[in-house]
VEXVOZA-495415 format. One record per residue (C-alpha): residue in one letter; x, y, z. Coordinates in steps of 0.001 Angstrom, whole numbers. Example, Ala and Ser with C-alpha at 12.3 -4.5 7.8 and 13.67 -1.06 7.14 Angstrom:
BEGIN
+------+---------+---------+---------+
: resn :      px :      py :      pz :
+------+---------+---------+---------+
:    A :   12300 :   -4500 :    7800 :
:    S :   13670 :   -1060 :    7140 :
+------+---------+---------+---------+
***
This chain:
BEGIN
+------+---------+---------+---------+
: resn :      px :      py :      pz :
+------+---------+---------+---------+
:    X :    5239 :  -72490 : -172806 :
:    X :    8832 :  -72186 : -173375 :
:    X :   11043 :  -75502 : -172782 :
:    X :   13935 :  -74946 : -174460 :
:    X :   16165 :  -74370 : -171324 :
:    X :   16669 :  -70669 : -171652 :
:    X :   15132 :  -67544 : -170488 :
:    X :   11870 :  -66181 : -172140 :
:    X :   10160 :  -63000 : -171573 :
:    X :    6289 :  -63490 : -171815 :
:    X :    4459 :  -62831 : -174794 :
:    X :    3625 :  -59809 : -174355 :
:    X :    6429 :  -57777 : -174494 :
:    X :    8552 :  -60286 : -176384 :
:    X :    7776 :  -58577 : -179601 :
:    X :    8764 :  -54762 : -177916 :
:    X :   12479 :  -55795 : -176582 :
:    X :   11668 :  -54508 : -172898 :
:    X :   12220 :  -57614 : -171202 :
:    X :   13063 :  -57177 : -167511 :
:    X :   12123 :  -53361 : -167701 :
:    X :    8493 :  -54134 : -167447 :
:    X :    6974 :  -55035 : -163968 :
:    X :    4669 :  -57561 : -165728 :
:    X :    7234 :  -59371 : -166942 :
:    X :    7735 :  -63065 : -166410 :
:    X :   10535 :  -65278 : -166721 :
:    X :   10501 :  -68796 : -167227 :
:    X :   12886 :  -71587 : -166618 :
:    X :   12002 :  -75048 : -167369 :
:    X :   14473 :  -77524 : -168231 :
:    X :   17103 :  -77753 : -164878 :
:    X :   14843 :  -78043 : -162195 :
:    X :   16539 :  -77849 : -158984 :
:    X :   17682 :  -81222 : -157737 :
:    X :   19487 :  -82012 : -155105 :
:    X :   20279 :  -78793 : -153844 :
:    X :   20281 :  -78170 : -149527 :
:    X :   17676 :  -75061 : -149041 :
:    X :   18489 :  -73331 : -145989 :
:    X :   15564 :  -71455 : -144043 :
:    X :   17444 :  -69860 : -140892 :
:    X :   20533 :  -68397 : -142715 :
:    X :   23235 :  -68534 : -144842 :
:    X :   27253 :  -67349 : -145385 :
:    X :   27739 :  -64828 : -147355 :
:    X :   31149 :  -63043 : -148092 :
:    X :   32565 :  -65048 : -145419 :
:    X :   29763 :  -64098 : -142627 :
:    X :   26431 :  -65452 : -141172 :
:    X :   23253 :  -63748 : -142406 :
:    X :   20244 :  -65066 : -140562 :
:    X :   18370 :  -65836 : -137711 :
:    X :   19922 :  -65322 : -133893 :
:    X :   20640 :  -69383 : -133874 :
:    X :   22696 :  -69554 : -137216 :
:    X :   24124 :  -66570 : -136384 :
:    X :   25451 :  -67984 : -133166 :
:    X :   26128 :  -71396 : -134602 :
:    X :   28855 :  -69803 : -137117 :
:    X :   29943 :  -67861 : -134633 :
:    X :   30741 :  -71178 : -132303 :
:    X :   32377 :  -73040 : -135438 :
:    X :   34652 :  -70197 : -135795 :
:    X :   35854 :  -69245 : -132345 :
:    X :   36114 :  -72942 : -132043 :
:    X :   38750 :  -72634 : -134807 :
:    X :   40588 :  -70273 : -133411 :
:    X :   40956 :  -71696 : -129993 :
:    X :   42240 :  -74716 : -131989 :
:    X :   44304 :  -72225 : -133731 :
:    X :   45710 :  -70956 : -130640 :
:    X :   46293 :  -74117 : -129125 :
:    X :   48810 :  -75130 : -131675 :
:    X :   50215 :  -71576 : -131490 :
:    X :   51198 :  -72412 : -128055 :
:    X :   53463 :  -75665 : -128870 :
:    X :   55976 :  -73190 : -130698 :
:    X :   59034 :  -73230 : -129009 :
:    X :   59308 :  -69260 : -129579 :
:    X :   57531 :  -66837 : -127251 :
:    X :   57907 :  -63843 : -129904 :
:    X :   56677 :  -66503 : -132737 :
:    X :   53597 :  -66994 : -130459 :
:    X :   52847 :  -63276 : -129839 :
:    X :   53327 :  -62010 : -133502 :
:    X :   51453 :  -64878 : -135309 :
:    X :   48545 :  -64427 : -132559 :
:    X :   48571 :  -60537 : -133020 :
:    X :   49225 :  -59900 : -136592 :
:    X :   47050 :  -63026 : -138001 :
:    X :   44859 :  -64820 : -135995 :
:    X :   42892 :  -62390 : -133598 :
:    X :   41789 :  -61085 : -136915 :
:    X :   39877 :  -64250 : -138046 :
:    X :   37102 :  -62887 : -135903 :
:    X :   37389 :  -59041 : -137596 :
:    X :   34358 :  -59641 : -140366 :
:    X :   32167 :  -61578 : -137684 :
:    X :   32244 :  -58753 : -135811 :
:    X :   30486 :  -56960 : -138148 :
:    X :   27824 :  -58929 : -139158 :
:    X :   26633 :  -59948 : -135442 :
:    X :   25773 :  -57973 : -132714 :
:    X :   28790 :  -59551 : -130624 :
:    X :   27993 :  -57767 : -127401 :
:    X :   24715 :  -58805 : -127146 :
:    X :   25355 :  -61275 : -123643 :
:    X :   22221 :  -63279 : -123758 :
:    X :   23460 :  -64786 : -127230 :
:    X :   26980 :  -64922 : -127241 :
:    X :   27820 :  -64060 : -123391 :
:    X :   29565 :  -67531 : -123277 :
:    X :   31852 :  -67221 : -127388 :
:    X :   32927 :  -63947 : -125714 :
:    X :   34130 :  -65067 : -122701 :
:    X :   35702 :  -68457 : -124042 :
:    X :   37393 :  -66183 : -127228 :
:    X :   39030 :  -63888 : -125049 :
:    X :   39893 :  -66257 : -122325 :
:    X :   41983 :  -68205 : -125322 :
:    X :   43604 :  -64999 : -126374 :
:    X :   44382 :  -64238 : -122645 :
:    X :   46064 :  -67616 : -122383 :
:    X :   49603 :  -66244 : -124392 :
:    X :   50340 :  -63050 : -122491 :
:    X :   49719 :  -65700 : -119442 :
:    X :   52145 :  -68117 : -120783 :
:    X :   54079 :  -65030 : -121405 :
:    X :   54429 :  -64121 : -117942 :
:    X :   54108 :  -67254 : -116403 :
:    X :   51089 :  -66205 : -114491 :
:    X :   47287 :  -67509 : -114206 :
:    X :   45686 :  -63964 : -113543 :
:    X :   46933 :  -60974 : -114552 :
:    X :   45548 :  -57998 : -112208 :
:    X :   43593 :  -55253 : -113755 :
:    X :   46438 :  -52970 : -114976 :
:    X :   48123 :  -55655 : -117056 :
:    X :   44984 :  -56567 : -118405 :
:    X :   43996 :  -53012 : -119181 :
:    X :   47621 :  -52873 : -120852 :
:    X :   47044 :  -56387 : -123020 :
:    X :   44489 :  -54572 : -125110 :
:    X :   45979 :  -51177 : -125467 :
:    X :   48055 :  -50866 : -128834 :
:    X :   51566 :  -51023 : -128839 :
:    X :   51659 :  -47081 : -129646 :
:    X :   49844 :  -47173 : -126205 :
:    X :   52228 :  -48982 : -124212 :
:    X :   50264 :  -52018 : -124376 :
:    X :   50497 :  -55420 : -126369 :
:    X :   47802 :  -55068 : -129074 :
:    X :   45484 :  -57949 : -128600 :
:    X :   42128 :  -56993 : -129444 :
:    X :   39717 :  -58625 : -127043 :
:    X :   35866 :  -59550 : -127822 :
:    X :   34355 :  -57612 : -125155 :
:    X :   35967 :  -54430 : -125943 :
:    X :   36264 :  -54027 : -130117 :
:    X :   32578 :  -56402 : -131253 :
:    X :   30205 :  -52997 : -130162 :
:    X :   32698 :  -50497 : -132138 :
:    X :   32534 :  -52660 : -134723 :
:    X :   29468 :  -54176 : -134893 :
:    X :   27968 :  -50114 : -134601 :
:    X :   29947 :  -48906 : -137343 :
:    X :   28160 :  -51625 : -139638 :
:    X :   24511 :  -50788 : -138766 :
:    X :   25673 :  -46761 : -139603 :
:    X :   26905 :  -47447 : -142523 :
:    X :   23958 :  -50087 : -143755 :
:    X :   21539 :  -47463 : -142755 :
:    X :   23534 :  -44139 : -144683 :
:    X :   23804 :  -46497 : -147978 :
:    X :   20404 :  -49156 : -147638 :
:    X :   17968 :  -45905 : -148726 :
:    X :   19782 :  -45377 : -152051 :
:    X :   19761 :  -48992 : -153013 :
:    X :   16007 :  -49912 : -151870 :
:    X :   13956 :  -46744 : -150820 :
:    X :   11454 :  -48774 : -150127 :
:    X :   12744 :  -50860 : -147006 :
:    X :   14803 :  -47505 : -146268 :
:    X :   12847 :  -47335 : -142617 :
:    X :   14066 :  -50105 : -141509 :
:    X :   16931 :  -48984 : -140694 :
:    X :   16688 :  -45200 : -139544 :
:    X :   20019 :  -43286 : -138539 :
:    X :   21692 :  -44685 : -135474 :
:    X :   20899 :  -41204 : -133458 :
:    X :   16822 :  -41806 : -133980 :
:    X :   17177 :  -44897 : -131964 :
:    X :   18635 :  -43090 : -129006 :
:    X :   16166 :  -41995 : -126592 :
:    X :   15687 :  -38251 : -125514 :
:    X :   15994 :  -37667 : -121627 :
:    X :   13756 :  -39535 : -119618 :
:    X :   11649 :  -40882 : -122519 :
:    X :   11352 :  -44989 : -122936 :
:    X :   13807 :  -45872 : -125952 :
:    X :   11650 :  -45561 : -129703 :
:    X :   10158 :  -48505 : -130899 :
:    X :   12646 :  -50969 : -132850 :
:    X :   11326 :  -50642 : -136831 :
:    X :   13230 :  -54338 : -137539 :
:    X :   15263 :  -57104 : -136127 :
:    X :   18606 :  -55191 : -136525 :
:    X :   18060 :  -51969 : -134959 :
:    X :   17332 :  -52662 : -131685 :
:    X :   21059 :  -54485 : -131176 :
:    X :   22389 :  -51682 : -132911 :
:    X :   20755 :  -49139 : -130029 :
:    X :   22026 :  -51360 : -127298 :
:    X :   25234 :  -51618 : -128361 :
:    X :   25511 :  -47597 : -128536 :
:    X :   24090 :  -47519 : -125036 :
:    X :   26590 :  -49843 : -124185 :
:    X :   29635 :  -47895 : -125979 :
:    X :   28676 :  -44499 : -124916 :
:    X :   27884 :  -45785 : -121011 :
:    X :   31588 :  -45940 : -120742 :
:    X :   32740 :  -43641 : -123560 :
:    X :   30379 :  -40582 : -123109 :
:    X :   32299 :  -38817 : -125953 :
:    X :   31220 :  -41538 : -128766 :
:    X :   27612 :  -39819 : -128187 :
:    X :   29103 :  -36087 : -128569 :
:    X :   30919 :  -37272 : -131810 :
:    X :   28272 :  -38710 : -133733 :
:    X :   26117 :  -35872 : -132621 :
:    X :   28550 :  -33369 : -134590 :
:    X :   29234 :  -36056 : -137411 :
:    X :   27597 :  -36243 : -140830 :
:    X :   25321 :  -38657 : -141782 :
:    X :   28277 :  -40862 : -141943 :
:    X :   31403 :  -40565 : -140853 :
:    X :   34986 :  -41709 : -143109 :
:    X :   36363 :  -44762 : -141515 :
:    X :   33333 :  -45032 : -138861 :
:    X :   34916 :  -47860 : -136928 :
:    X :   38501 :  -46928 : -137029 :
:    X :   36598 :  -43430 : -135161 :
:    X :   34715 :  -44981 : -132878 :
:    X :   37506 :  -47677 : -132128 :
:    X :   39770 :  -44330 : -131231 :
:    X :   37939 :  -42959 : -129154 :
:    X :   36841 :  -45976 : -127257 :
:    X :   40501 :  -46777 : -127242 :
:    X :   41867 :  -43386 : -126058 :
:    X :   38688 :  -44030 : -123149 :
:    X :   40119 :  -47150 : -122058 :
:    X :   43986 :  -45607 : -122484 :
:    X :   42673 :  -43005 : -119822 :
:    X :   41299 :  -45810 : -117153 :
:    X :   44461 :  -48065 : -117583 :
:    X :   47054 :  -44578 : -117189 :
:    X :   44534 :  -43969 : -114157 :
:    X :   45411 :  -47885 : -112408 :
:    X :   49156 :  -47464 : -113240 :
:    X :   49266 :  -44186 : -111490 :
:    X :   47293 :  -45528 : -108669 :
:    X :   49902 :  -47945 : -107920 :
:    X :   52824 :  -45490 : -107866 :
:    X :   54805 :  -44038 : -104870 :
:    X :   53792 :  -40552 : -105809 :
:    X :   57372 :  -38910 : -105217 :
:    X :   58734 :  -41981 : -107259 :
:    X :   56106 :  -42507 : -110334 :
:    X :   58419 :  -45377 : -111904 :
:    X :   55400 :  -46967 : -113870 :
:    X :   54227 :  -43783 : -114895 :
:    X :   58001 :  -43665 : -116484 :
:    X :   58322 :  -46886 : -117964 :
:    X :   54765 :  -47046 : -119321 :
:    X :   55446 :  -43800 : -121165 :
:    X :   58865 :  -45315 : -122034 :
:    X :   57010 :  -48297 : -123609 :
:    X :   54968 :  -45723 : -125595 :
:    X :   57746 :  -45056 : -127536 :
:    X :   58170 :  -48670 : -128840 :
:    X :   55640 :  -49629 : -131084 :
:    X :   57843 :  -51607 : -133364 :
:    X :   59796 :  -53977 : -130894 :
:    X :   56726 :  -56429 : -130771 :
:    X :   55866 :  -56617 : -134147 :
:    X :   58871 :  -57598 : -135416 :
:    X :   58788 :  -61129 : -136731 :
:    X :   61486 :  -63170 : -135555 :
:    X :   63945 :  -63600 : -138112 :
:    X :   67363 :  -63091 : -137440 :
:    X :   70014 :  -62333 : -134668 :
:    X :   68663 :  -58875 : -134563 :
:    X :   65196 :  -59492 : -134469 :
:    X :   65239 :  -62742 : -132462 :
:    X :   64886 :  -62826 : -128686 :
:    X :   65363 :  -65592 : -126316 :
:    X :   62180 :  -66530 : -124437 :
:    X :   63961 :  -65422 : -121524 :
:    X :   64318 :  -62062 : -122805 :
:    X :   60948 :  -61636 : -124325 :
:    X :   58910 :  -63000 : -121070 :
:    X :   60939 :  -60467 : -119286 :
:    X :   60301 :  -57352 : -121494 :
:    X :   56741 :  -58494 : -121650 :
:    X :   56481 :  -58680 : -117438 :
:    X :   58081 :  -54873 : -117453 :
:    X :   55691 :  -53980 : -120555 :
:    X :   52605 :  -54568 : -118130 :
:    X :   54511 :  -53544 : -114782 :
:    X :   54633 :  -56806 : -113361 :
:    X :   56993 :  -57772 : -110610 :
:    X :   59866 :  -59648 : -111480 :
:    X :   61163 :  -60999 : -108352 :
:    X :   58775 :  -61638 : -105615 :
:    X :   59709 :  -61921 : -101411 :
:    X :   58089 :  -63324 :  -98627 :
:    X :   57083 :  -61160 :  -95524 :
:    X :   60418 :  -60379 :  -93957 :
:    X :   62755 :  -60450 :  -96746 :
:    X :   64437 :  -58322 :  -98442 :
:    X :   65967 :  -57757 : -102194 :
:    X :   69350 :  -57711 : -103031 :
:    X :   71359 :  -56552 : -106228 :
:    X :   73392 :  -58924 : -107771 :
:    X :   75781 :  -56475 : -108745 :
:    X :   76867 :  -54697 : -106096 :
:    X :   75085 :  -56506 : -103493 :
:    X :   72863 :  -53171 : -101758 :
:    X :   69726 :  -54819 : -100350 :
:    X :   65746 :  -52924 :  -99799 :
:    X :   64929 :  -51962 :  -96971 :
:    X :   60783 :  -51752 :  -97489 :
:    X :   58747 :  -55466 :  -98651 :
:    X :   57758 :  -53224 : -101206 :
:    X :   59615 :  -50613 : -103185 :
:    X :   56515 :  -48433 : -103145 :
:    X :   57087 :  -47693 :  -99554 :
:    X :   60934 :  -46693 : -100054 :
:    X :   61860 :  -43670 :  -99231 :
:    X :   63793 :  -43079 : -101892 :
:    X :   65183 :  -45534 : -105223 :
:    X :   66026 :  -49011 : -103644 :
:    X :   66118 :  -52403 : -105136 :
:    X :   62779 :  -52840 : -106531 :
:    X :   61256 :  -55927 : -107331 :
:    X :   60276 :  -54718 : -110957 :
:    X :   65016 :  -54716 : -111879 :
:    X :   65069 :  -51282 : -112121 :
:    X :   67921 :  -51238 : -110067 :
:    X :   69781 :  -53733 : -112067 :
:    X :   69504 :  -52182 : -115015 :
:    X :   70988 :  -48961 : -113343 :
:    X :   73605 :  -50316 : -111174 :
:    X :   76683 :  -49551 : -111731 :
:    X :   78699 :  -52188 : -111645 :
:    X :   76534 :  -53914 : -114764 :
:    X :   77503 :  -51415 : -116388 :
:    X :   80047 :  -53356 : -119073 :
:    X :   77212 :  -55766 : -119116 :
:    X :   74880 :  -53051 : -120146 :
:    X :   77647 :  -52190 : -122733 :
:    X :   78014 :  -55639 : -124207 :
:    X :   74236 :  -56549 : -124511 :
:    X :   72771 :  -53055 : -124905 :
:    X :   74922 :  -50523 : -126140 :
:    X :   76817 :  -52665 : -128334 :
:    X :   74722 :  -53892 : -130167 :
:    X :   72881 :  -51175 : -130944 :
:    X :   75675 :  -49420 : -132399 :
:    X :   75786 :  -52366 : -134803 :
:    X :   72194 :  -51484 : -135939 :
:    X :   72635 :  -48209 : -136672 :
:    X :   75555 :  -48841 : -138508 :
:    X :   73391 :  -51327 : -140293 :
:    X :   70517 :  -48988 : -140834 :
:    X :   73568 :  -46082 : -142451 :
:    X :   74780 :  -48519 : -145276 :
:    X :   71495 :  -49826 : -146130 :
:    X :   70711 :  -45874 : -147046 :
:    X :   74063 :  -45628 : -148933 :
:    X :   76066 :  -44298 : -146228 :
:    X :   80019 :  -44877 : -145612 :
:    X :   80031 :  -45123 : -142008 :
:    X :   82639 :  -46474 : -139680 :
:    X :   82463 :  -47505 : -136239 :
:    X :   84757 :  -45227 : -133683 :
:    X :   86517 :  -47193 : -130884 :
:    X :   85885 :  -45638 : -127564 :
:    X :   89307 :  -44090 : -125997 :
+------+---------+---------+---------+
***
């Protein structure tokens, strides 16, 4: 027997050079024994996720949801609203991005409670935001649309771990046949495990599949169209979740433009206008503060986020009534969905309209983004010059 710390085939191939080519083969180690080493039996990490049994899975999951709610805890002593927002959307919701695709995140009777506390901590700075406890469904339907959708951006647990986790399992089972053939049943396509019409769902072939099925069910239950996609898709699709994350998205873009239209005066749609306004601003948000252009006071920022989810800004009691600062006209409903016609609304519409802001409006909002523009020119090796009004 071999003992001098290296390798060996066996004997009797030693002489023939096959080595590991042989199934016979042995190989021998002999002088490091393992010593000290921890030998784990219901998981491990590997490439930065949990691979294991439902407990370890949901134990790393814990640790690191934990750290992000620590995360976003300190996020919430900086004394800029904007500096909360973009460090919380363009870094730290995605901490939770590869998790999501190594655990089946919707599955409720394992990690019901790390969903609810994860999204409830994201929740917590478009709250501070707007200086409100509970937002009502519309703004909430807005805080996880994109920015190109008139919303905010944040990606929430319960609506992005299915996508994601679903787009894993399809692309495990398109690649796991060529590298073991073998095992390759395991994981069958993700359209076997849907049941035909009436029939009890097909018998789970291994541990993975069945959370794969239910989180389909799940996705397609309020996305019909996922079904209809994958149906007409190859065996895999290019970019599977950034697919199935569209057209869940555009699904939930639908139910949110459905709310916002609910809550209009249907002769005087003015969320239907400004949420298609806000559509047009996907850049405003994601600008990291960093100078007087890109810098907002938290004044400023709270109130473009309240108007960005169609919040009211000012609120009355029962028998009040609104009043423009500018030139003083007052409502005449307790809500300006019941005007007749455009009042003073309590969203400051009106103020930003009135006339009589108007060389405010030309100071703070014209102005300055004259100045821009003229900025934008020379950067591309223009000779611009700014024309005085007459």
């Amino acid at each position: 027997m071999a003992t001098d710390g290296n390798w060996h085939r066996s004997s009797a191939h030693q002489a023939s050079g096959l080595g590991l080519l042989r199934g016979e083969t042995r190989l021998l180690w002999h002088r490091h024994p393992l010593r000290d080493v921890e030998i784990a039996t219901d998981g491990t990490r590997v490439l930065g996720g949990p691979v294991g049994s439902s407990d370890y899975c949901r134990s790393f999951a814990e640790n690191l949801v934990q750290e992000v709610i620590e995360d976003l805890d300190v996020i919430s002593r900086m004394s800029s609203l904007k500096s909360q927002h973009c460090l919380t959307v363009g870094s730290v919701q995605h901490r939770v991005n590869h998790l999501w695709r190594m655990i089946p995140g919707g599955e409720n009777s394992i990690f019901g409670d790390l969903m609810h506390n994860y999204d409830e901590a994201l929740l917590s700075i478009p709250r501070r935001m707007t200086g409100r406890a509970l937002l009502p469904d519309h703004a909430l339907g807005l805080t996880g649309l994109s920015p190109a959708s008139g919303g905010l951006g944040y990606r929430f647990w319960r609506s992005n771990s299915d996508c994601t986790f679903l787009a894993s399992y399809m692309h495990t089972s398109y690649h796991f046949p060529k590298l073991s053939p073998a095992l390759a049943h395991l994981f069958p396509p993700i359209l076997e495990l849907v049941p035909a019409e009436g029939m009890p769902p097909p018998r789970a072939p291994s541990a993975a599949v069945a959370p794969a099925a239910r989180a389909l069910a799940r996705i397609t239950a309020a996305t019909p169209l996922v079904h209809d996609r994958l149906v007409g898709a190859a065996t895999v699709m290019n970019h599977t979740q950034h697919v199935l994350s569209t057209i869940t998205n555009e699904a939930e873009t639908r139910r949110v433009i459905s709310l916002d239209s609910g809550l209009d005066n249907p002769d005087l749609p003015r969320h239907m206008e400004l949420y298609h306004s806000n559509c047009g601003d996907a850049v405003t948000l994601a600008m990291v503060p960093s100078d007087s252009v890109t810098t907002l006071s938290n004044r400023s920022f709270a109130t473009g986020i309240i108007r960005r989810l169609l919040l009211p800004i000012s609120h009355v009691t029962r028998g009040e009534r609104r009043r423009c600062p500018g030139c003083h006209k007052e409502s005449t409903r307790e809500s300006s969905r019941d005007e007749s016609s455009r009042s003073v609304d309590e969203f400051g519409d009106t103020t930003l309209g009135c006339k009589s802001s108007l060389p405010t409006r030309t100071r703070l909002w014209h102005d300055p983004l004259v100045e821009v523009w003229l900025m934008l020119a020379r950067m591309a090796g223009l000779r611009v010059v700014k024309r005085c009004a007459i």
